[in-house]
C-alpha positions as CSV (number, residue, x, y, z in Angstrom):
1,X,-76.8,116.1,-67.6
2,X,-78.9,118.7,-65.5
3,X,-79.2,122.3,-66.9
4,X,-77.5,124.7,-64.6
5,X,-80.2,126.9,-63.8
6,X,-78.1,129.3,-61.9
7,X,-76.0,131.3,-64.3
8,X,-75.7,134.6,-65.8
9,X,-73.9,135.4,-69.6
10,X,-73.6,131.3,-69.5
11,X,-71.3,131.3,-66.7
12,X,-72.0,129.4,-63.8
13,X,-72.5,131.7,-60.5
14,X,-71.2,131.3,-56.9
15,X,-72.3,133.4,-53.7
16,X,-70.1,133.3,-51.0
17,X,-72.0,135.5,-48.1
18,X,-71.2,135.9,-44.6
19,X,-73.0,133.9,-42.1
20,X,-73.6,136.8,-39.6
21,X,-77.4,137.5,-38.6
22,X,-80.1,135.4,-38.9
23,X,-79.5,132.1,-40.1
24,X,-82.3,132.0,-42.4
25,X,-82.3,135.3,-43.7
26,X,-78.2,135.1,-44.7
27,X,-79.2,131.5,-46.8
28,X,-82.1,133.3,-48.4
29,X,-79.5,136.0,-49.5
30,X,-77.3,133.5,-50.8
31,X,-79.7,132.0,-52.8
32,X,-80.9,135.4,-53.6
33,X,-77.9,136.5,-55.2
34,X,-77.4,133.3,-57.8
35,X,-81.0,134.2,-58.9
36,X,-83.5,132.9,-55.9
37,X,-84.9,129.4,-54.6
38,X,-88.0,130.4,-57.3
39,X,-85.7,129.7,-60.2
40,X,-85.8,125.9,-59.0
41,X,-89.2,125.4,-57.2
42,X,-92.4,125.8,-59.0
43,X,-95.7,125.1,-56.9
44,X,-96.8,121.9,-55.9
45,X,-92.7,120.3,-56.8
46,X,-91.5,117.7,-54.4
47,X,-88.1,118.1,-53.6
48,X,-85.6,116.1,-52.6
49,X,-82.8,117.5,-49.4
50,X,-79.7,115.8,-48.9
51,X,-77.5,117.0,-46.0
52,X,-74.3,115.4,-44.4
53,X,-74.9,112.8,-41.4
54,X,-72.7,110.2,-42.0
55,X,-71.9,110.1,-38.5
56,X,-73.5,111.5,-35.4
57,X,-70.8,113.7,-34.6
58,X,-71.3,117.3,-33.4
59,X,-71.5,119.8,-36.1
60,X,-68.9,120.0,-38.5
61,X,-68.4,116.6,-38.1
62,X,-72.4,116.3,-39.5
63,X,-74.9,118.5,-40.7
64,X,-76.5,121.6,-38.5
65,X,-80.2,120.8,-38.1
66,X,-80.8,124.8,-38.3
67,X,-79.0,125.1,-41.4
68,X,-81.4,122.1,-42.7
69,X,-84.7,123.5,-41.4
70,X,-84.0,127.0,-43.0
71,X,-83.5,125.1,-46.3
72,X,-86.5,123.3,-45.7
73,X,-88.5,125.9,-44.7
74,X,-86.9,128.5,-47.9
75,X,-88.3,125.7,-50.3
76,X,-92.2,125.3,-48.6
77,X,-92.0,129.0,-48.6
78,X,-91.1,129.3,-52.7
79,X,-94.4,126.9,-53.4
80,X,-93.0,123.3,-53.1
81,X,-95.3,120.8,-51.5
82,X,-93.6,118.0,-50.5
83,X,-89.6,117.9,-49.3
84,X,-88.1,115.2,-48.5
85,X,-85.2,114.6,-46.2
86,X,-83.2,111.9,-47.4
87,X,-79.8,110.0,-46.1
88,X,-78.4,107.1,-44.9
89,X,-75.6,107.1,-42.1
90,X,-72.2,104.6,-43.2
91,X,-72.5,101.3,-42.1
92,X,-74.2,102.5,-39.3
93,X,-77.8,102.8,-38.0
94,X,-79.1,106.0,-39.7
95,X,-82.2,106.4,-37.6
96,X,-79.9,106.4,-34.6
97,X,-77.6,108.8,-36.1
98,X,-80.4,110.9,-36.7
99,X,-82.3,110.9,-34.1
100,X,-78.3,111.4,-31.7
101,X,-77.9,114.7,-33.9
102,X,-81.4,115.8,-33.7
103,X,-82.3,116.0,-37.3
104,X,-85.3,113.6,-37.2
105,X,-87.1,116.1,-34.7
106,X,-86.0,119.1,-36.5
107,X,-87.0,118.2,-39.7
108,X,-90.1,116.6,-39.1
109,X,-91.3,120.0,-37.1
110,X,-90.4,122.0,-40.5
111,X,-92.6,119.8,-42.3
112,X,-90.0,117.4,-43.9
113,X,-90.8,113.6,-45.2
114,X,-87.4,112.2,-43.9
115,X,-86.4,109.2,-46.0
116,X,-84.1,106.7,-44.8
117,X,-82.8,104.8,-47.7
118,X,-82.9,101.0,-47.0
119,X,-81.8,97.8,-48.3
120,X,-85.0,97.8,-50.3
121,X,-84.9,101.5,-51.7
122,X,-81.6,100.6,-54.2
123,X,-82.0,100.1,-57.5
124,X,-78.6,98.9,-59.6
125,X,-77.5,101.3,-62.2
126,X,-75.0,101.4,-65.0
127,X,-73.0,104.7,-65.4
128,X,-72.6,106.3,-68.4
129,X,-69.0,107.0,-69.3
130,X,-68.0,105.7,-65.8
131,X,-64.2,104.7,-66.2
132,X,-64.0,103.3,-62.6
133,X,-67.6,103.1,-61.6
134,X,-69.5,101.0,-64.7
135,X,-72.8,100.0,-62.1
136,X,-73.5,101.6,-58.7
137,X,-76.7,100.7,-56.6
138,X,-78.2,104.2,-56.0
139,X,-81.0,105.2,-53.7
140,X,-84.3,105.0,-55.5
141,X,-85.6,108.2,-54.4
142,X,-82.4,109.8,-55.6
143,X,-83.4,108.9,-59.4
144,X,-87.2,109.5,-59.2
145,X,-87.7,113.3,-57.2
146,X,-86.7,115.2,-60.1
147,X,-85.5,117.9,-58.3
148,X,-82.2,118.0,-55.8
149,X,-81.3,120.5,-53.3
150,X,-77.5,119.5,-51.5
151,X,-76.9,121.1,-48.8
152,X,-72.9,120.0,-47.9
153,X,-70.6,120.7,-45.5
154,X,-67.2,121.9,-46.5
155,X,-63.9,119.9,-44.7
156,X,-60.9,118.4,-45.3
157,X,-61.2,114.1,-45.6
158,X,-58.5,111.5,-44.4
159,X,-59.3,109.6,-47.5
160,X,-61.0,112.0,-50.1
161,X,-58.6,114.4,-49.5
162,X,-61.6,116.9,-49.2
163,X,-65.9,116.5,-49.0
164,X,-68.4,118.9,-50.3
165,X,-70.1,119.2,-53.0
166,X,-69.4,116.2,-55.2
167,X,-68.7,113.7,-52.5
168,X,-72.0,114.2,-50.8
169,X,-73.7,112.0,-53.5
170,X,-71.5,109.2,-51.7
171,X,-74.9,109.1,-48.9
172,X,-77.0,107.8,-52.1
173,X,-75.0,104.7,-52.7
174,X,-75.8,101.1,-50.8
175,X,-73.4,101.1,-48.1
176,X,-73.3,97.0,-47.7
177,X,-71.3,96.4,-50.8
178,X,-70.6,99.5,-52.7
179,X,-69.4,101.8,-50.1
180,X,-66.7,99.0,-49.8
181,X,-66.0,98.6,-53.2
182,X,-66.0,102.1,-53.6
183,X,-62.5,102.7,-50.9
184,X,-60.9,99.8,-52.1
185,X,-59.6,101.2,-55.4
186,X,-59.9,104.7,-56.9
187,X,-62.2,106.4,-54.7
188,X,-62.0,110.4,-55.5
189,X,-62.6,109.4,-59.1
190,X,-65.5,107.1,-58.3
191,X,-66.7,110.0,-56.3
192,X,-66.6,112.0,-59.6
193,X,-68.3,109.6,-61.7
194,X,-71.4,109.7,-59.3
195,X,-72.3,112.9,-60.4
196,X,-73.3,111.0,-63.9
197,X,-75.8,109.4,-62.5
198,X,-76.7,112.3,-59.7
199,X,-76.9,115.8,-59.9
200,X,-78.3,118.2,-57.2
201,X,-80.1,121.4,-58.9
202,X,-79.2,123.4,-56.2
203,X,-76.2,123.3,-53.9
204,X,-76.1,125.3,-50.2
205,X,-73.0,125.0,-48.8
206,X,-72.6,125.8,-45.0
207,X,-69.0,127.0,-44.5
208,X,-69.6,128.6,-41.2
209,X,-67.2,125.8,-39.7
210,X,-65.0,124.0,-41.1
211,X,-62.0,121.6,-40.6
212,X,-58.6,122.1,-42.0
213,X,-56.9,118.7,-41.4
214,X,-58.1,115.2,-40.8
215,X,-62.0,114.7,-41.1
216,X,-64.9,114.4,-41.9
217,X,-66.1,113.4,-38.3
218,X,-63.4,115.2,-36.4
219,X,-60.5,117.7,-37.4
220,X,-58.6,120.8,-36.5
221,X,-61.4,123.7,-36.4
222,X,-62.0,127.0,-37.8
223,X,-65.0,129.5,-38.3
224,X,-64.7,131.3,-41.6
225,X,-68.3,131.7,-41.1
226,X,-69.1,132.0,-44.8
227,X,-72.5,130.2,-46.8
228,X,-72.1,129.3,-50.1
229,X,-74.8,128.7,-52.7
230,X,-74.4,127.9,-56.7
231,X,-75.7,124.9,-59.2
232,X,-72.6,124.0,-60.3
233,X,-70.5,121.3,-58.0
234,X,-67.0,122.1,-59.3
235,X,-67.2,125.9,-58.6
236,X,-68.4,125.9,-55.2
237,X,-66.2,123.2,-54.6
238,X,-63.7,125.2,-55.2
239,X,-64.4,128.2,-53.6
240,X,-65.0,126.3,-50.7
241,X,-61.6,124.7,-51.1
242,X,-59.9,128.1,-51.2
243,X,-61.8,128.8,-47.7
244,X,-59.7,126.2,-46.3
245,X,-56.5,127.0,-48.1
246,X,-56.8,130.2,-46.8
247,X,-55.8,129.0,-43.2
248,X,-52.1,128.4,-42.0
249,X,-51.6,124.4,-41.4
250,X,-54.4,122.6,-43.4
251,X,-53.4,119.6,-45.1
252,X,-54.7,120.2,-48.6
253,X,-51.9,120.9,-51.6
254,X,-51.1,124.3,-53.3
255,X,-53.2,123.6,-56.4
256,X,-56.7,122.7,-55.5
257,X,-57.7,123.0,-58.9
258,X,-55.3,119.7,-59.3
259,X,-57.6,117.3,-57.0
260,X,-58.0,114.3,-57.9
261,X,-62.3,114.3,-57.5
262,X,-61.9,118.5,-59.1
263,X,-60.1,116.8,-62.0
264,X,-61.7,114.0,-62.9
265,X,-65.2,115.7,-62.4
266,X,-63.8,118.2,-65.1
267,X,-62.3,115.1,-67.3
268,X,-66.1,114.3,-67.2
269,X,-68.0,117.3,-68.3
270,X,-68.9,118.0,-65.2
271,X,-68.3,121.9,-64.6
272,X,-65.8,124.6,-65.4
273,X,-62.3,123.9,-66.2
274,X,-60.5,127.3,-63.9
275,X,-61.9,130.4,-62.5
276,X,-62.5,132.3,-65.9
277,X,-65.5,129.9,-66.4
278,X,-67.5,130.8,-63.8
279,X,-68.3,133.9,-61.6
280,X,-68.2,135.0,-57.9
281,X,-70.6,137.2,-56.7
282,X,-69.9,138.6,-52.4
283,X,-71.3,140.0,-50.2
């Protein structure tokens, strides 16, 4: 398990910051406040950027490019030399879907390696203490580059119940046989037990638009225009949860801290087990 690098008095940290101003500037304070993108990057690190385009559908429904190129361009500026942009798109084609959304362009001007993981990037894994998921075939570059930044969206999910944070790893995972084993039987806890193979070092979680009901391509829409930024994947999670309970009508339960992917990821190690375990720092 990854060292949290992001915490202060051994409590993990969440910034939650509004996403007025300039886009880059407001992620650079988000970042700021947990402790600051040189915490992760030393000079000359490749690092490894994995956004949401599952589909091609407008943002929410994927990734902003903008949101991704600030990223991008916060971690050359901290000293890395090398990021690389990496995802692949459901069963669909991913070059397609990236190239529809305008990401390829985007990140390729910012200076990004983007990596579509292939049939020949997996490499077959066993979990450790998986209870569902005992081997998984992960993308390569997902267990060599050392260092992870996710940058997820925040939504409701027709069959997750929710994504952020620990579903994103899902884009990792070879879509021709193990995305379909993975919805056939226990998927929020499978979703969980990723995160013992991957963990991102950094999370940046664009909040700025999110949906309350249905998803992830398509849903009923809101702007809490908030950014998000932490190490840990239950507590922003979470506080990204309580964005979208906050709105009359969304379809998530009550108790948020009883979700089946926020459970089981606790059942696992994975992060901190209610709000007294972490801290929130606004602005």
């Amino acid at each position: 398990m990854k060292q949290n690098l992001f915490v202060r008095d051994s409590l993990p940290l969440v910034s939650k910051v509004s996403g007025e101003g300039d886009l880059k500037k407001v992620i650079q304070r988000a970042v700021s406040m947990i402790g600051g993108m040189e915490k992760l990057v030393e000079k000359g690190d490749t690092i490894l950027v994995k956004p949401n385009y599952n589909t091609a559908h407008p943002y929410p429904g994927s990734s902003d490019p903008k949101f991704v190129k600030a990223v991008t361009e916060l971690i050359y500026e901290a000293g890395a030399e090398r990021v690389v942009l990496g995802e692949r798109s459901s069963l669909l084609n991913t070059r397609k879907v990236l190239e529809t959304t305008g990401i390829l362009k985007v990140a390729e001007e910012a200076g990004a390696q983007v990596m579509i993981f292939g049939r020949k990037s997996w490499r077959r894994v066993r979990v450790p203490g998986g209870q569902y998921l005992k081997t998984v075939s992960i993308a390569r570059e997902a267990l060599e580059i050392e260092k992870i930044v996710y940058v997820p969206l925040m939504k409701t999910h027709h069959a997750a119940d929710f994504t952020g944070s620990i579903k994103l790893a899902m884009g990792f995972v070879n879509p021709f046989f193990d995305q379909i084993r993975f919805h056939m039987r226990r998927l929020k806890e499978k979703l969980a037990e990723l995160s013992l193979i991957v963990q991102p070092d950094l999370i940046i979680m664009d909040a700025r638009k999110v949906f309350i009901t249905r998803g992830p391509a398509t849903g009923e829409l809101r702007s809490p225009n908030m950014i998000l930024a932490s190490g840990s994947q239950i507590a922003i999670d979470i506080e990204g949860l309580k964005i979208l309970r906050s709105y009359p009508g969304n379809s998530l339960p009550e108790n948020i801290w009883g979700l089946t992917q926020i459970q089981h990821a606790i059942k696992l190690g994975l992060g901190p087990h209610n709000e007294n375990e972490y801290t929130v720092l606004e602005a």
